[in-house]
Each structure stands twice: as structure tokens, then as C-alpha cells.
N, C-alpha and C positions, 0 to 999 in steps of 0.2 A: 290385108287385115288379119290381125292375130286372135283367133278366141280362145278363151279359157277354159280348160278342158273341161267335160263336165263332172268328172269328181275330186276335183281339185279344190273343193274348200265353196266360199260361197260364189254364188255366179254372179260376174261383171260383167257388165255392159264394154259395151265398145269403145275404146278412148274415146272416138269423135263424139261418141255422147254425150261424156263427160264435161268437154270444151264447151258444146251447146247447149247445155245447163245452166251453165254458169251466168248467162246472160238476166235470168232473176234471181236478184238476191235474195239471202237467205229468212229475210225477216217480209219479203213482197207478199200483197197479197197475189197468189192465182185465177187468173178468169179459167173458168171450167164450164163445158159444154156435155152433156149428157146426151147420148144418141139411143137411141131404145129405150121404152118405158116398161118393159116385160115384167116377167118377174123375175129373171136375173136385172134388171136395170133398177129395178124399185128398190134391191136388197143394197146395190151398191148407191142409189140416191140417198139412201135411208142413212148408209154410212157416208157419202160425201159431205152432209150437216153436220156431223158429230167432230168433224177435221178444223182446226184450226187453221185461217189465213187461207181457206178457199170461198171462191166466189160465183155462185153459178149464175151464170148469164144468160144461157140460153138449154131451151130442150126440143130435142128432135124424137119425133116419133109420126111414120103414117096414118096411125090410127088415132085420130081427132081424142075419142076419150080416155085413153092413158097419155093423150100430150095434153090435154087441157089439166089431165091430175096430176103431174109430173111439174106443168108450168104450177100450179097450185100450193100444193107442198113445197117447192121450192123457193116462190115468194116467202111464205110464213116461215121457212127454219133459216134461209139462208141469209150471211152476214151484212148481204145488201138490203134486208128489207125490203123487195119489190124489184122493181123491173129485173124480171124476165120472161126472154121473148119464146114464142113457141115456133116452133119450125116445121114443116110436114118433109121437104127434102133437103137434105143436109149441104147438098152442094147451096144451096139460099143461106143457111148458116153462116157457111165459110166466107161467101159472098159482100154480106151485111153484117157479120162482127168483127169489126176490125182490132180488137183489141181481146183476141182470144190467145189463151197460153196453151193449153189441152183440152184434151177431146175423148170423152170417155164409150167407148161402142160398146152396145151391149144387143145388137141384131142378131136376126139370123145369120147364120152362118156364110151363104151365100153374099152378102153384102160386106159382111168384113175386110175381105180386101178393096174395093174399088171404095168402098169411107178411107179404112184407113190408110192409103196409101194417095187418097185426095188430102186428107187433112195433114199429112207429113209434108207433100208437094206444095201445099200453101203456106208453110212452116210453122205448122202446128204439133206439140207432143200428142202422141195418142197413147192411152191404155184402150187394149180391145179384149174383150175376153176370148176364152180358149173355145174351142177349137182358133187355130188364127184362120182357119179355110173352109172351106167344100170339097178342095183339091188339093196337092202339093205344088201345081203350077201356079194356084190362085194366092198360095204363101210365100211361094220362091219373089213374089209381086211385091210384098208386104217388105222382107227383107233387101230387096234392092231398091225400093223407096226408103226406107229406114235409113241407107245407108248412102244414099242420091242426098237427100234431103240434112242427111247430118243431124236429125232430132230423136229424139228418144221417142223407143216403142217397148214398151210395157203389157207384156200377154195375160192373160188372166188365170197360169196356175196359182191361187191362193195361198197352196201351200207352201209354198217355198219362202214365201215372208213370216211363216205362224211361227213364234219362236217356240213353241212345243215341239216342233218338227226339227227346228233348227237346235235345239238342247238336245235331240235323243241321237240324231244326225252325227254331233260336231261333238258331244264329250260322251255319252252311253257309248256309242259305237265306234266311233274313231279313236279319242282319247282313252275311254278305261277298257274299252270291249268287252263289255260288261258281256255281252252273249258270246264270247270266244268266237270259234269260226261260223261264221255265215253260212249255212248249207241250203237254204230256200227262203221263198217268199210265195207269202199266197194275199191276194187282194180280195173284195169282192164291194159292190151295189147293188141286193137285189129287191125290187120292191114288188107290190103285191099291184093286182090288175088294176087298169086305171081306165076310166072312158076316153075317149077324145074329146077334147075343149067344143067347144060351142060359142059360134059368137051373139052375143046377146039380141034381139030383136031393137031394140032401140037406138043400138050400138052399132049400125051393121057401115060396114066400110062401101064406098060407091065400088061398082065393078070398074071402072075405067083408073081408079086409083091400085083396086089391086091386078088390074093389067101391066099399068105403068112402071111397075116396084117388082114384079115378076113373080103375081100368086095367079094361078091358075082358078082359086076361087074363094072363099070366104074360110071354108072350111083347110084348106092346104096352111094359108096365112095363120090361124091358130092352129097348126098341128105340124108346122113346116121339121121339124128336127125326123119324123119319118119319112119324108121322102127324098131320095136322092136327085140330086144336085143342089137342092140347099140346105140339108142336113146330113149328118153322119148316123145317125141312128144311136142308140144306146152306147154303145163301145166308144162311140165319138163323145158322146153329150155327159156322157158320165164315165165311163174310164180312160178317158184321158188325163183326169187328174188325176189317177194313182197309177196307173203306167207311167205317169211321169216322177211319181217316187220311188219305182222301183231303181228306173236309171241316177235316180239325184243321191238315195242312200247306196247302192252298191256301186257307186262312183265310174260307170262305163256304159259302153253302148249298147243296146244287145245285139245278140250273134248271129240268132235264129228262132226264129217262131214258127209254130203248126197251131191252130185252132179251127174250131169249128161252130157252125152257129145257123139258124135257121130264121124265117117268119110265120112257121104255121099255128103260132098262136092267133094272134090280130090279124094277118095275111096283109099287113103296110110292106111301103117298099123295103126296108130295112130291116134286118136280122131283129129279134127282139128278144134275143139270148145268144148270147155269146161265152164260151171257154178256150180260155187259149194257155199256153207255155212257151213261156220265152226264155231265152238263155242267154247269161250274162257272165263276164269276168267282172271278182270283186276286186276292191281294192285293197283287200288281204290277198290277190294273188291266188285266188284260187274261181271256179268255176261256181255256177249255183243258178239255179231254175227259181221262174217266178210264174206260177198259177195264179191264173184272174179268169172273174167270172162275171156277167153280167146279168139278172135276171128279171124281167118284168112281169112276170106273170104269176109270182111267188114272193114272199119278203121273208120269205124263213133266212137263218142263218145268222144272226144278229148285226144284221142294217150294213151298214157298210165301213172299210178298216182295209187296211193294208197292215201285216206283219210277216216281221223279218225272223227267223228262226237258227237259230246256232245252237252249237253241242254243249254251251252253258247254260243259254236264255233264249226267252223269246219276247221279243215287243209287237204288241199292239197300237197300233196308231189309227187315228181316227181324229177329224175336226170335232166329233160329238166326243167330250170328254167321258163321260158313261162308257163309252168303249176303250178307251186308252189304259192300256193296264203292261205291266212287265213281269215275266215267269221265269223263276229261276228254275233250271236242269237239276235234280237233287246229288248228282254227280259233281256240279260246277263248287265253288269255294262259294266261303258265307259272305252275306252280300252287307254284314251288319258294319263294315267299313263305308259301305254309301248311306246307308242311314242317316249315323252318326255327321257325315260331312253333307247333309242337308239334301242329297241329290234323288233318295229315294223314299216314299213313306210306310211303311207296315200298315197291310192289308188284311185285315181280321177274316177276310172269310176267306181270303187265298191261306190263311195258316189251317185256318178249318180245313178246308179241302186237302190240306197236305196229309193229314190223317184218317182218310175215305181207305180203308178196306180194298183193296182189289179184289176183279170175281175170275182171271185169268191168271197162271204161272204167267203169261206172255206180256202183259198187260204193265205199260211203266207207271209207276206209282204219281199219283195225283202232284200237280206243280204247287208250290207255294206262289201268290202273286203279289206285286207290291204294287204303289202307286208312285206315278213319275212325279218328283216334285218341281215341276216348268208349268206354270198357268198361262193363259190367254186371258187379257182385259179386253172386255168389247166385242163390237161385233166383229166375227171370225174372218171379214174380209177386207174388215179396217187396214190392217198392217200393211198390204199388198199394194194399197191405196194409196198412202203414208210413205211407203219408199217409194214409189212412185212420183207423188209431189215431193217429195225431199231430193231422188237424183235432178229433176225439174232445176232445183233449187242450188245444183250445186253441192250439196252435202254427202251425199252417197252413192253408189254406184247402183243400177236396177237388179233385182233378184230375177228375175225371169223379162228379158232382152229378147228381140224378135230373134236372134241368131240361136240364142241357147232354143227356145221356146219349139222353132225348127226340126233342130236337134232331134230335142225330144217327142215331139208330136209323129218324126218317121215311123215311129214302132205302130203307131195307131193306124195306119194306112199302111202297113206292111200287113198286118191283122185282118184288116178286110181282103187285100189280094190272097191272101194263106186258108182263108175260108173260101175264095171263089175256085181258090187252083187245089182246093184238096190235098195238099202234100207241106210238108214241112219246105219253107221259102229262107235263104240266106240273105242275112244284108250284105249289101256294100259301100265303102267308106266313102259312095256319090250317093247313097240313101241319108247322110245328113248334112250334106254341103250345098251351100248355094250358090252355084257359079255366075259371075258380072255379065 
């Protein structure tokens, strides 16, 4: 099997998935299953109603009252008007609907692959969200089901379907290069202290169910993304999705990373700050560092954003449009050619800022900022959705493929090894393949 490299334009799926797409046509309605009723799984329920020609038939979730609210919601919005069935273990789903198309997971991490690569083996499409693992052995599972089974698997980086990401991507950067050369990238998530969940007293889950599902106890089950084996900790649960755009806009793998990160904030199993530096060849051909941080116990910094930085410009990217802005280098050419052609808007208080005083000879003169002109309709994780049941359908290829998705996901678990071993860690070109 051939994949497409990762900066090579946008990401495609595996021919074979294409073949086994095509089996519903483009105007069918979708039976669609929802696995998880978390609050990642409500944001994507919330957006599965708002989709045309899908149909939710079934919900899975071990905890009785987000699946009684999940079946609930989903009778009143969805296009069947009623029946749907509720499920407590998904392998009973698979079981008793026989006329299921996809399977949307939104669990702990730790269940991810043994759903999704049950609902592939019963030849079901799955979307799973990101992380696809716990592990890299528990993803390498995921991908040679994907690829046993011949059905489509759809990962849940978001971003790679937002066409905001994809307009600054494919003609800012590639086409006009608007920020000339590329020389860094800095990311960051950091938010302010938060308690651990609690689960309600009226609500509470029997102990032999969270035996059975693998929570040690009531409190782990809501709070699972800190401890290791079924979750990754912050750097997993939140910087995986912009580690995953640093490899998508600088079109390559990375080289090498050194990071560092501790738990002596909250003392959970998992680091709850993390900075690290990773190094990449761009697709200008030249070298360039990407800093990312992660921080829970502070929200300074303004929220979270991945941008790319060159000796002309620098972009901003962010799903929360509030943060998405582009700065021109007062060195670079005038940028009143993209105006004019629609592609960027003048930014009143980035012109203000341009004429701030400096208080240092050393000190580079304030950037002017402009606004991207690429919007997002809807909720921000519609689109991901959306190519999702449209490769389903035949019509498109998946933006993020369990293969690519792989890929991309190695940097995040080389990050963790790079903090336990204290030294700067190389990759190698069996850090993002998955061998039969």
C-alpha cells in the first residue's frame, strides 16, 4: 500500500477505501452510532443533527445517564424522529444493528482501539477521535484493521477539514508565501487550574460495571485522561492537535525532539506541563523548529493557537477566530495586492500598532496585522464530520486516514519518551510506519 506523503497537498485516504465507500450512494441516508456521550461526544452529537441524510440509530455509553441523554437528544433532533436504542457495551450494538453504516467513538482513550477496530472487523466505517491510542501498539491494531477490513477510518484531528486551516495552508503559504521563508513555529494550550470531575451522587455508576470496563473506581472513570494506561495526559488530550499541524503545514516529518515536563502541580500520573522542540524540514527546503507548550495550571498567554513565523510574516491560527490574525514583517513587500484580491482584510488596530514608539534601539518596530479572509460556518467540527460521511458516500477522499493520522500522532509519544529519557531523541522512518 502506497500513502501520500504528508505534505503533499491534502491528505487521502487509501484507494481501498475509496472502493468501500462507494457501496452507499451519494444521495443514501447513513445509519450512524455514537459511542461515548462525554463532552467530546455531546459536541460531536450536537453536530451530527445539524448533517444532512444522517441517521442516528443507536447510542453507546457505560454510564446510564449520559446514555439515557444521548438516546434523548437524539430521538427529538434526529431525522428518524425516534427509535433510538441505547447501549451500555458496544460489542451489543454491533451485535443487534444490523443495518449500521458508521460508528462514531468518542471514549477514553484506552477503548479506542478494541471499538474501533471491533466495528471495522464487523464492517463497520468508524470515526474515532484523536488520540487513536493509549499506546502505539494499541494504534498499530487500529491501522491493520482499517486495512483487514477495507472500510474507512476517520481520526478526529478537526483541523485538517476547517477550511480556514486549509485557505492559509494551500494558497497563504504554499501558493503566494505570503510569510516568505518559514524559520519557526510556536504552538501553545495553556489553561488555568481546574478541580477533578466528580461524579454526581444520584448518578453514580455500579462498581462491578466500572470493574468490567476497566475504571479502577468512580473517581478514575471521570478523570481517566490523567492517568496512564488510559490516557495520555495533557500533551495527549490537547497537543495532539497542533503537533499535528505543525507536521501538516510544514509538509514533513519531524527529525528530532527534546522536551521536558513534570506532575508537581496536581501530583496525577501524568505530566501537567509540558514544553518541548521539535525539528522539521520544510517544504521550502529549508530546516525550522517548532515550540509547544502545554499548561494547566495557568491560562496566561492568550488560550490556545499554533503559528508559523517567516522573515516576511507571521500567521496565527487558532479554531477560536479571535485569535487568528496575520503580521506582516515591516521589511517584507506591501501586502495591499491581497487585499484588493479578496484574500486578506485591514486590521485597524494592527495599523495602530504599527506606529507604537519603540523604548529599545534593539527592539523591531511593532507588526502591522491583518485579518484572514477564509470563515468557518457552523460548528467547528462539522466539516471533519462531513468528509467523513461524504468519503462514506463515495464522494471524497478522508482528510485524516487511520494511516496519515499514525503518522502524525508518532511525535506525541516520542515527546513523552524525550521527557522520561532526559536528552534530546531522534526519529526513525519505523517511528511512523505500520508494518502487516
Amino acid at each position: 500500500m502506497k500513502n501520500t506523503a504528508l505534505g503533499s497537498g491534502l491528505v487521502f485516504a487509501p484507494s481501498f477505501a475509496m472502493s468501500a465507500a462507494k457501496k452507499i450512494g451519494a444521495n443514501d441516508t447513513i445509519n450512524v452510532a455514537l459511542v461515548g456521550v462525554g463532552s467530546q461526544g455531546t459536541v460531536l452529537l450536537e453536530s451530527l443533527v445539524k448533517i444532512p441524510g444522517i441517521r442516528i440509530v443507536a447510542i453507546c455509553d457505560i454510564w446510564e445517564f449520559r446514555r439515557k441523554y444521548g438516546v434523548a437528544y437524539a430521538k427529538k433532533m434526529s431525522i428518524n424522529k425516534g427509535d433510538v436504542n441505547g447501549y451500555e457495551d458496544h460489542r451489543d450494538l454491533i451485535a443487534k444493528e444490523k443495518d449500521l453504516d458508521a460508528a462514531i467513538i468518542a471514549t477514553p482513550d484506552f477503548w479506542h482501539s478494541p471499538q474501533t477496530c471491533d466495528f471495522l472487523n464487523a464492517g463497520i466505517n468508524v470515526y474515532c477521535e484523536k488520540m487513536m491510542a493509549e499506546s502505539v501498539e494499541s494504534a498499530k491494531k487500529m491501522v491493520r484493521a482499517m486495512r483487514s477490513s477495507k472500510k474507512l477510518l476517520q481520526i478526529g484531528h478537526q483541523r485538517t477539514s476547517n477550511p480556514r486551516y486549509h485557505f492559509v495552508r494551500d494558497v497563504l503559504l504554499r501558493e503566494h508565501q505570503i510569510c516568505g521563508r518559514l524559520v519557526n513555529a510556536n504552538g501553545q494550550w495553556n489553561r488555568g487550574v481546574t478541580d477533578d470531575l466528580v461524579m454526581p451522587e444520584k448518578y453514580q455508576i455500579p462498581q462491578a460495571t466500572l470493574d468490567k470496563y476497566g475504571f479502577k473506581d468512580a473517581h478514575q472513570f471521570r478523570n481517566w485522561r490523567w492517568f496512564k494506561g488510559l490516557g495520555g495526559g495533557p500533551i495527549s488530550d490537547l497537543g495532539a492537535h497542533q503537533i499535528d499541524v505543525f507536521g501538516w503545514f510544514f509538509g514533513g516529518r519531524p527529525k528530532s525532539v527534546m522536551a521536558s515536563g513534570d506532575n508537581s502541580y496536581y501530583k496525577r500520573e501524568w505530566f501537567d506541563n509540558v514544553m518541548t522542540i521539535l525539528e522539521y524540514d520544510t517544504f521550502q527546503g529549508y530546516t525550522a523548529r517548532a515550540f509547544y507548550q502545554v499548561l494547566t495550571a495557568t491560562s496566561a498567554g492568550g488560550g490556545y493557537f499554533e503559528q508559523f513565523m517567516g522573515d516576511e510574516g507571521t500567521i496565527r491560527m487558532s479554531e477560536n477566530p479571535a485569535l487568528t490574525a496575520i503580521f506582516r514583517e515591516n521589511r517584507a513587500p506591501d501586502w495591499a495586492k491581497f487585499i484588493e484580491a479578496g484574500i486578506l482584510k485591514n486590521s485597524a488596530s494592527g495599523a495602530a500598532a504599527a506606529d507604537t514608539a519603540i523604548a529599545d534601539a534593539r527592539e523591531s518596530k511593532a507588526l502591522v496585522s491583518y485579518e484572514i479572509n477564509k470563515t468557518l460556518e457552523g460548528p467547528i467540527h462539522m466539516p471533519h464530520l462531513v468528509n467523513y460521511f461524504n468519503a462514506i458516500r463515495g464522494l471524497e477522499p478522508l482528510n485524516c486516514d487511520g494511516e496519515h493520522a499514525y503518522e502524525r500522532e508518532a511525535a506525541v509519544f516520542k515527546i513523552v519518551q524525550a521527557i522520561e529519557a532526559k536528552k534530546t531523541l531522534f526519529f526513525e522512518d519505523s517511528d511512523f510506519v505500520v508494518e502487516d
